[in-house]
C-alpha positions in Angstrom: -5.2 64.8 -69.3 -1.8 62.9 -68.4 -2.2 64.8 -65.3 -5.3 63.4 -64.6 -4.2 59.7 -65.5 -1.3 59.8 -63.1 -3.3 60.9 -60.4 -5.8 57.9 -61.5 -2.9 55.3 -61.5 -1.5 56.4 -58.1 -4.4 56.0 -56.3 -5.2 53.0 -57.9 -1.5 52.1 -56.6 -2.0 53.3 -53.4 -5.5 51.4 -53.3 -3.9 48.2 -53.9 -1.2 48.9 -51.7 -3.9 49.7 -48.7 -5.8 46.8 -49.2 -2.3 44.5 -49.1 -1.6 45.9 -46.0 -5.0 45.7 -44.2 -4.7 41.8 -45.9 -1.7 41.3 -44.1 -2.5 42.7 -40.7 -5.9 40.8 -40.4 -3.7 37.1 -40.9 -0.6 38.9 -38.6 -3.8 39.3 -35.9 -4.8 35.5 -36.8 -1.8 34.2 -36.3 -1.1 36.0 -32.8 -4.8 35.0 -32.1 -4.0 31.1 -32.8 -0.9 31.3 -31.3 -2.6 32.7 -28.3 -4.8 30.4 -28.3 -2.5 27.4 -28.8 -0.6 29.2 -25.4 -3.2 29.0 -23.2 -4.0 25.7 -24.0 -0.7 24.3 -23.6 -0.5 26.0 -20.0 -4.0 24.8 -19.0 -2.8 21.4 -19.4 0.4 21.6 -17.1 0.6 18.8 -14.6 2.2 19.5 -10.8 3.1 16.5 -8.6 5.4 17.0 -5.6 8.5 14.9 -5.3 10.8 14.8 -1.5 14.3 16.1 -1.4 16.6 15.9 1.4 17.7 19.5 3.7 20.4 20.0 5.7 19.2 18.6 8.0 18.3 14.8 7.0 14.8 15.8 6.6 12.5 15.1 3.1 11.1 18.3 2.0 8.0 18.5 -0.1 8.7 20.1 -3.5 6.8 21.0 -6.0 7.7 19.7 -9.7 6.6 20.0 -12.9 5.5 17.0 -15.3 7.1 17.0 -18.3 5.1 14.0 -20.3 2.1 12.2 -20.9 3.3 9.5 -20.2 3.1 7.8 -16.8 6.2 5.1 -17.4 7.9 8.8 -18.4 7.2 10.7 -15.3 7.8 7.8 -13.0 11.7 7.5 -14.6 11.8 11.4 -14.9 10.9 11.7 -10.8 13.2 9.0 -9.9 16.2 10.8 -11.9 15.7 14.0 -9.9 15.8 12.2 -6.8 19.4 11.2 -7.1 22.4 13.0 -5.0 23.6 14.8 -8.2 20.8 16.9 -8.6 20.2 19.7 -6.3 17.3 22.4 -6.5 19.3 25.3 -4.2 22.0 24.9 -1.9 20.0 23.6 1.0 17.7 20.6 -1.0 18.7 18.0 -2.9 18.4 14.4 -4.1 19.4 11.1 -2.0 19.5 8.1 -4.4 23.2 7.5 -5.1 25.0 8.2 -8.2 26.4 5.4 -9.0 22.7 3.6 -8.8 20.9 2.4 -11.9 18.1 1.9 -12.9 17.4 -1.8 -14.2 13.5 -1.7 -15.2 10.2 0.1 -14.5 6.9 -1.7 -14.5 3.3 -0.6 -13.9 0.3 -3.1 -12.8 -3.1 -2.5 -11.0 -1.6 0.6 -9.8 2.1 0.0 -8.2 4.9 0.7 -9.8 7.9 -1.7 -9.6 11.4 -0.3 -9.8 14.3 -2.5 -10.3 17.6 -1.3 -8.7 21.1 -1.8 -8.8 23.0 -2.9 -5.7 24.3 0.7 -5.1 20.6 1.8 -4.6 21.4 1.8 -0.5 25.3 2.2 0.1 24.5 5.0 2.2 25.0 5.9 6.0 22.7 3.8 8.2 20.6 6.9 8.9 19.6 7.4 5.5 18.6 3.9 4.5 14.6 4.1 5.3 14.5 8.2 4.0 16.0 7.1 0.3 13.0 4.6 0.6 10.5 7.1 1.9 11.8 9.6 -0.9 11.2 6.8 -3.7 7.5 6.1 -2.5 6.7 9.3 -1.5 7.3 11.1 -4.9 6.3 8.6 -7.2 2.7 7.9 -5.1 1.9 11.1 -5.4 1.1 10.3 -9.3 -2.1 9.9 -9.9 -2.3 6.4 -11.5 0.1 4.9 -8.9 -1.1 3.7 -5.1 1.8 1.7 -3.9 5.6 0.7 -5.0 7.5 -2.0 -5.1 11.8 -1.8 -5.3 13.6 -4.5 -6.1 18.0 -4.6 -6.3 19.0 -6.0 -9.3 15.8 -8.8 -9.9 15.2 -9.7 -6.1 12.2 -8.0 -3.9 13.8 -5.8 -0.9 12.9 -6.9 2.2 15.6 -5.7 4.7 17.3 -2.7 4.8 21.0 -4.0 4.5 22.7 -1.5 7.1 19.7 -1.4 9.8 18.4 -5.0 9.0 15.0 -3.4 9.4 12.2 -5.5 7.4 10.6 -3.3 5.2 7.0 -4.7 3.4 7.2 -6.0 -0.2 4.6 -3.4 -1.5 5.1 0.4 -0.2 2.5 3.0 0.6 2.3 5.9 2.8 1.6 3.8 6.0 5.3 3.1 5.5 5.3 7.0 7.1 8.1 9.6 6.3 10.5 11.7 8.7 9.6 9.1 11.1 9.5 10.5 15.6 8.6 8.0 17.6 7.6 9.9 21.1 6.6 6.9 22.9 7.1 5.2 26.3 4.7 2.5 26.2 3.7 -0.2 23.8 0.0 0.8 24.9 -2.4 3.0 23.2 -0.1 4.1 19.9 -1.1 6.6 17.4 0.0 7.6 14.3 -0.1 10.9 12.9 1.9 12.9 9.6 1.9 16.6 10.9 3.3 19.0 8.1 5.8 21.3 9.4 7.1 24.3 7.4 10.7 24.4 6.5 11.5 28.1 5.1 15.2 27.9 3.0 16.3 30.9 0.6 13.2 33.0 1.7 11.1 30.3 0.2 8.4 28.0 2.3 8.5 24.6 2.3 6.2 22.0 3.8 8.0 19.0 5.8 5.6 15.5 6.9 6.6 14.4 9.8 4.9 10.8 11.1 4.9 11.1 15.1 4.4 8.2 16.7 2.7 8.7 19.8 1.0 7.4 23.6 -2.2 9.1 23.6 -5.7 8.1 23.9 -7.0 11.7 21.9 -8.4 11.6 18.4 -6.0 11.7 15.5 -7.6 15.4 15.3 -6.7 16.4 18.4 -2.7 14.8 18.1 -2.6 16.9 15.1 -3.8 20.3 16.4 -1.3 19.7 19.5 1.1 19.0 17.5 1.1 22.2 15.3 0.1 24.6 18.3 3.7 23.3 19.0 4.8 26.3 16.8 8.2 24.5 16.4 9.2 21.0 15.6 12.3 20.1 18.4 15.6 20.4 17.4 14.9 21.0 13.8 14.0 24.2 12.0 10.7 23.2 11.5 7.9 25.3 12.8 4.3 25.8 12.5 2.0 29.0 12.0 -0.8 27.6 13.9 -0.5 30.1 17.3 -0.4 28.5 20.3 -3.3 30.4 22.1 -5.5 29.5 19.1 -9.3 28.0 20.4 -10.3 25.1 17.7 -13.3 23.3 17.8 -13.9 20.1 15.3 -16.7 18.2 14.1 -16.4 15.1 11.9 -19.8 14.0 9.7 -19.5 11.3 6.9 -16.0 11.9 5.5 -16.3 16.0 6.1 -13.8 17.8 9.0 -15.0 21.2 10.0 -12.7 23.3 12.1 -14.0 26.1 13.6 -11.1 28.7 15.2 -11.9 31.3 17.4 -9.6 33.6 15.5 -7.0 33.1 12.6 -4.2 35.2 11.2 -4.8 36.2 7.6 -1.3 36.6 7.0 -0.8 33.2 7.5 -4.1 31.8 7.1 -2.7 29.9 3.3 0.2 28.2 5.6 -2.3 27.1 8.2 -5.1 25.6 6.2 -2.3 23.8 3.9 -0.5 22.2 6.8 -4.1 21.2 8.4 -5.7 19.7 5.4 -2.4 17.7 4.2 -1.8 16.9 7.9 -5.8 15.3 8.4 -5.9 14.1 4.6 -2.5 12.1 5.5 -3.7 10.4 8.6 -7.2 9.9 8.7 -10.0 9.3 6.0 -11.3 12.4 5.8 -12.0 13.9 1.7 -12.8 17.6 2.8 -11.5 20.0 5.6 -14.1 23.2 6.3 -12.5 26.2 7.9 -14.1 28.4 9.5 -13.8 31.7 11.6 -16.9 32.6 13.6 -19.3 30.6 11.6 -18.1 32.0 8.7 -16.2 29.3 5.9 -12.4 31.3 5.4 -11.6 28.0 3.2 -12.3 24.5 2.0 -10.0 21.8 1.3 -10.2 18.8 -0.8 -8.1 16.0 -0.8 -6.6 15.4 -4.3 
């Protein structure tokens, strides 16, 4: 009999203690399942922009960097930080706004963000006056929300470069062009293009806009194609993958570019299409870019 009751109460014990346990592993698998859950959504709603840091040599590289806030006023003051001389990504990029240089105020309206600037903003040498301007509007139009900048030193609009005494427009956009080349002989029959080079530094590709200046009476299409088939960039370490011997034909209807190549690289292909699309997207007014390799669409590109 009191054999019989301690059997009973130990697997009444042991009942209890199962059903504790399966209790504790279903909210244990809850908890990992919410916490799962609250992972992905925290990764699906990671923001990229690109912001432009100076190589080795003089050029603005194309980085890509992460957003770390909702809010815009944030991010714009957050970009601008990483673009100072201090802070460098790897030995071979880095910032160009001056140490010493402060930041006075930051204002958005109807799209353009107004930076006020200390007076230490451009003591730099005279060749890097207009690239710590291109980095500044570069990286912060890339935000979506913002169009066009306008700097100011300490209160009053910039106008002139103080070493170059080159005017510069109150309100800043891409036409102000970046990396400029100006391969011209003639004040006749000018065009302006932004070609995107690749810059490769610690194994690692990076994209480089270069706006050539140009005599040619050839679509904007055309420059850029020439320019790439190039392969490299002179006297730089720029280069392109787009081969030389490479046959491209291009039709443009409504705001659509399809470029049809008589053979592409597959290895490459990623590398060609980018610097294409940002190259076209850059310089004309052109939303999509259609690639294709004997009528067959390798890959389509939007512009953001």
């Amino acid at each position: 009999m009191l054999k019989r009751k301690s059997l009973k109460r130990i697997y009444l014990t042991t009942l209890v203690l199962f059903i504790m346990l399966v209790s504790i592993t279903i909210d244990y698998l809850k908890v990992e399942k919410d916490n799962n859950i609250i992972e992905t959504e925290y990764v699906s709603n990671l923001k990229t922009t690109h912001i432009y840091l100076l190589n080795q040599d003089n050029l603005l590289v194309k980085v890509d960097y992460l957003l770390r806030y909702d809010n815009l006023n944030d991010n714009i003051k957050d970009i601008l930080n990483e673009l100072y001389v201090t802070n460098k990504k790897n030995a071979n990029l880095k910032g160009i706004i001056p140490s010493n240089t402060k930041i006075n105020e930051i204002s958005i309206n109807d799209n353009t963000a107004s930076i006020d600037f200390s007076n230490d903003l451009l003591k730099v040498k005279v060749n890097l006056e207009e690239k710590v301007i291109e980095s500044i509007v570069y990286s912060l139009i890339e935000l979506d929300g913002i169009n066009n900048v306008k700097i100011s030193i300490d209160g009053k609009p910039l106008e002139k470069l103080e070493k170059s005494n080159k005017n510069i427009p109150i309100v800043l956009d891409s036409s102000i062009g970046i990396n400029k080349d100006y391969s011209i002989n003639s004040i006749k029959d000018i065009e302006s293009v932004t070609v995107y080079y690749v810059f490769n530094v610690s194994n690692n590709d990076y994209f480089v806009p270069v706006t050539k200046y140009v005599n040619s009476k050839d679509s904007k299409v055309k420059i850029i194609i020439d320019s790439l088939k190039g392969n490299y960039f002179s006297n730089t370490n720029l280069r392109s993958y787009l081969s030389r011997n490479t046959n491209i034909d291009f039709k443009i209807e409504n705001d659509i570019l399809t470029l049809t190549f008589d053979s592409l690289n597959d290895e490459n292909l990623e590398s060609v299409t980018y610097s294409l699309a940002s190259s076209i997207f850059d310089s004309m007014d052109i939303n999509k870019v259609i690639f294709e390799v004997d009528s067959q669409i390798v890959d389509v590109k939007n512009k953001n």
